[in-house]
ZAROVO-142478 format. One record per residue (C-alpha): residue in one letter; x negated, y, z. Coordinates in Angstrom, 2 decimals. Layout:
# ZAROVO-142478
<atom code="a" xx="X" yy="Y" zz="Z"/>
...
# end
This chain:
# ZAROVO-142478
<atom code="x" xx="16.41" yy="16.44" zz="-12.56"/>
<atom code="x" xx="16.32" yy="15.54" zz="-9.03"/>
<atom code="x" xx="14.70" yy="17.76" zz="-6.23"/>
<atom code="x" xx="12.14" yy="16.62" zz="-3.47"/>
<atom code="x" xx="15.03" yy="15.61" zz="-1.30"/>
<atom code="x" xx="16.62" yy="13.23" zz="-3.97"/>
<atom code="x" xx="13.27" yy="11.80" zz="-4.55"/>
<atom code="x" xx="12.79" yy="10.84" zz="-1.26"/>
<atom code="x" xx="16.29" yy="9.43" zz="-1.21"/>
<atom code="x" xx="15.65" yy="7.12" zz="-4.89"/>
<atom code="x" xx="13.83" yy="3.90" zz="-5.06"/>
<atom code="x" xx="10.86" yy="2.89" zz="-7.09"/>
<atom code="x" xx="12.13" yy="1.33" zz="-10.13"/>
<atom code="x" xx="9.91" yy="-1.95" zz="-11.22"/>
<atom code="x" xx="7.46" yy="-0.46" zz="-14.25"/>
<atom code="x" xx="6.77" yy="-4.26" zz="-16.43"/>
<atom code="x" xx="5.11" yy="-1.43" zz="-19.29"/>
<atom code="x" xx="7.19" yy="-0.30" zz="-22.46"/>
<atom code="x" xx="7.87" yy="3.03" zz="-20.64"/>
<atom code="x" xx="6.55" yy="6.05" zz="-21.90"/>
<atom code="x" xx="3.78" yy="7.78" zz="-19.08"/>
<atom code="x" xx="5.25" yy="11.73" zz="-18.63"/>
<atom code="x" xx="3.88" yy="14.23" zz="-20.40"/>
<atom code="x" xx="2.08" yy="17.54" zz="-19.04"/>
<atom code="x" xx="5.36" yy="19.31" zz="-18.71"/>
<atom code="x" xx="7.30" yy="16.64" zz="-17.23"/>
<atom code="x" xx="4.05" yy="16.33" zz="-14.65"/>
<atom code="x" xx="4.69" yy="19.76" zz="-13.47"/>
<atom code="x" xx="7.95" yy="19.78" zz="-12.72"/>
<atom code="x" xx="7.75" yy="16.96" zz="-10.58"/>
<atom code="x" xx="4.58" yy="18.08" zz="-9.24"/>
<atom code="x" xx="6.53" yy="20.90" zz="-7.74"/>
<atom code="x" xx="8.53" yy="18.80" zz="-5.47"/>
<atom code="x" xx="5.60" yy="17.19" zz="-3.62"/>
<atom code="x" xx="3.69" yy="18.74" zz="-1.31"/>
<atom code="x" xx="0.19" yy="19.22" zz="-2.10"/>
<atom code="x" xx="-0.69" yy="16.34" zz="-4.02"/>
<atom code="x" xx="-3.17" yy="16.99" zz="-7.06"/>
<atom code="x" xx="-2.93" yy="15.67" zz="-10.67"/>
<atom code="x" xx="-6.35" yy="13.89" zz="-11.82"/>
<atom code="x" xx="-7.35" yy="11.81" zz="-14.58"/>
<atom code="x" xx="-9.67" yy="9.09" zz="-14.43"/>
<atom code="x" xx="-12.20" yy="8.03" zz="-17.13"/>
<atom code="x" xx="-9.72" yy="6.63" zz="-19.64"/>
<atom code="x" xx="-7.82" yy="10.49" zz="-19.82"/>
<atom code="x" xx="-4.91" yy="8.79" zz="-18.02"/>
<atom code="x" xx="-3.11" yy="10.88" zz="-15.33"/>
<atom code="x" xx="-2.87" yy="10.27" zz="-11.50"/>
<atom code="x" xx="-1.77" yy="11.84" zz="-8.04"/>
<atom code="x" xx="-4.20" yy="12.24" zz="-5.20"/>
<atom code="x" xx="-4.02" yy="14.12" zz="-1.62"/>
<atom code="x" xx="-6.43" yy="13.24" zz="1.08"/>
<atom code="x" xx="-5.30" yy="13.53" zz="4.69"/>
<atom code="x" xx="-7.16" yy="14.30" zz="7.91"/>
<atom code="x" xx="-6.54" yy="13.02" zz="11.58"/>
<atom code="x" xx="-8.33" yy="13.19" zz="14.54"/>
<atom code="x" xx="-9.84" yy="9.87" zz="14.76"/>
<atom code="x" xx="-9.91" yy="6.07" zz="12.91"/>
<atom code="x" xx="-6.89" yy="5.04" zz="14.94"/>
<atom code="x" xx="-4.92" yy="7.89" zz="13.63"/>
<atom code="x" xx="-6.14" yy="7.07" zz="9.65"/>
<atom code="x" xx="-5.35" yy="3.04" zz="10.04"/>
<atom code="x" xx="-1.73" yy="4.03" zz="12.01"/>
<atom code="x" xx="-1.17" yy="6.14" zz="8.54"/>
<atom code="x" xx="-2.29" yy="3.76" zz="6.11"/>
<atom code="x" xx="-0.33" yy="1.15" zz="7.93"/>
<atom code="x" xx="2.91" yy="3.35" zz="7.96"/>
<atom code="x" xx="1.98" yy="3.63" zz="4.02"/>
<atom code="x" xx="1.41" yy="0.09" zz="3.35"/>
<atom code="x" xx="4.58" yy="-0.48" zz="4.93"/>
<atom code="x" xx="6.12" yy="1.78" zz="2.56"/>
<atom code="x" xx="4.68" yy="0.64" zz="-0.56"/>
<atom code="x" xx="6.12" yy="-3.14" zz="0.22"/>
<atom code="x" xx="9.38" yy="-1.51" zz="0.60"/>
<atom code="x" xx="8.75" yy="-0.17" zz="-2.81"/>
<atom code="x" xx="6.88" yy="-2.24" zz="-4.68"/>
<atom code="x" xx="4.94" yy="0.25" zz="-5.34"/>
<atom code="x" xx="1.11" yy="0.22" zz="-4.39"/>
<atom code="x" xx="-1.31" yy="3.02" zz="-4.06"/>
<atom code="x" xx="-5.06" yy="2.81" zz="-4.15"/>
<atom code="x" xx="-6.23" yy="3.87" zz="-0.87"/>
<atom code="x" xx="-9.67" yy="4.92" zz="0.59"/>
<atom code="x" xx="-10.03" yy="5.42" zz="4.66"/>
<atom code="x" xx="-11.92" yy="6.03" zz="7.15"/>
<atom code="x" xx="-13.06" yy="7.78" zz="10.52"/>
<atom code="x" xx="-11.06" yy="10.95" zz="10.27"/>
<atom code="x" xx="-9.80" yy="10.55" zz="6.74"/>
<atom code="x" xx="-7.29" yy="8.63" zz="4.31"/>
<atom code="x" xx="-7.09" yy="9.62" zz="0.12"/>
<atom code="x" xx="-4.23" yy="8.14" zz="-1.43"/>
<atom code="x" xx="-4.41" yy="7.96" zz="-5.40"/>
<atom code="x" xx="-1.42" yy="7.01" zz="-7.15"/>
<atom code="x" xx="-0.56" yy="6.00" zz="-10.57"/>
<atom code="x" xx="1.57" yy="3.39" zz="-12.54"/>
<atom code="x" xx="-0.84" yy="1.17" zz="-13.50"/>
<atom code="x" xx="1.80" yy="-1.00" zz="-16.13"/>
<atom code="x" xx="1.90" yy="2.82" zz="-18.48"/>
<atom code="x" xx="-1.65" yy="3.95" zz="-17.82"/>
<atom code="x" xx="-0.17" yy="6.86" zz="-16.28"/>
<atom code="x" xx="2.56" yy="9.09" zz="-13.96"/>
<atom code="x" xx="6.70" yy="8.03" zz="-13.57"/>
<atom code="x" xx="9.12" yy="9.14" zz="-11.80"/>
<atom code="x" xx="7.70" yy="6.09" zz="-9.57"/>
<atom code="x" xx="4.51" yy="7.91" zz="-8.42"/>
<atom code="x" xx="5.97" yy="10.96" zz="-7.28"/>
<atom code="x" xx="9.42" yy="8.89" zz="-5.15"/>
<atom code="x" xx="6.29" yy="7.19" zz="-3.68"/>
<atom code="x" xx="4.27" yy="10.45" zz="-2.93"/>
<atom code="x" xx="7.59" yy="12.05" zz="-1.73"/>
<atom code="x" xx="8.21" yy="9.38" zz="0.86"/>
<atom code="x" xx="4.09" yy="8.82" zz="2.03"/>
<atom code="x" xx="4.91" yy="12.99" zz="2.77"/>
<atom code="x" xx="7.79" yy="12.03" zz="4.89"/>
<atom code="x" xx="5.49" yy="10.16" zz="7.79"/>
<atom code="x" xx="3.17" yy="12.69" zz="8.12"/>
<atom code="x" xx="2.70" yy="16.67" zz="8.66"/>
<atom code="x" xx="-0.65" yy="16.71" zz="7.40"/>
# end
């Protein structure tokens, strides 16, 4: 198993479905090597990562979710985000497995990278 350094250093693998979603354990470990993002689960049980993110104004949330966007593309992996005055919450899940891969936390690992929120 990779640490936080190697995950910012992988790529996001393209998820078509067929893969297994991991399981509680495999959740915590790699919730360990991101900073501060929680593990939810929406109304169907299935699992996702969330962290919402402060800044001083709207400029400073849209620069953010622009520098995100911009790493998603490179990805091809997409988040769900909500923004605002003051705010940004970034939910993210692999959509294709109803739940977390090794996908979702590269992608949290690297949205950590352009901030220190």
């Amino acid at each position: 198993m990779s640490d936080d350094l190697d995950l910012k250093k992988k790529k996001c693998v393209p998820c078509e479905g067929g893969v297994i979603p991991f399981d509680v354990s495999q959740i915590h470990k790699y919730q360990k090597k991101v900073d501060g993002w929680d593990v939810l689960n929406n109304e169907k049980k299935n699992f996702y990562l969330e962290k919402k993110f402060k800044f001083k104004n709207f400029l400073e949330s849209q620069k953010f979710i622009n520098d995100v966007g911009k790493i998603s593309e490179e990805e091809g992996h997409h988040p769900d985000i909500i923004f605002g005055w003051g705010y940004a919450i970034i939910r993210i899940t692999t959509h294709a497995i109803e739940g977390l891969s090794e996908n979702d936390f590269i992608l949290a690992a690297k949205i950590d990278e352009i901030t220190n929120v």
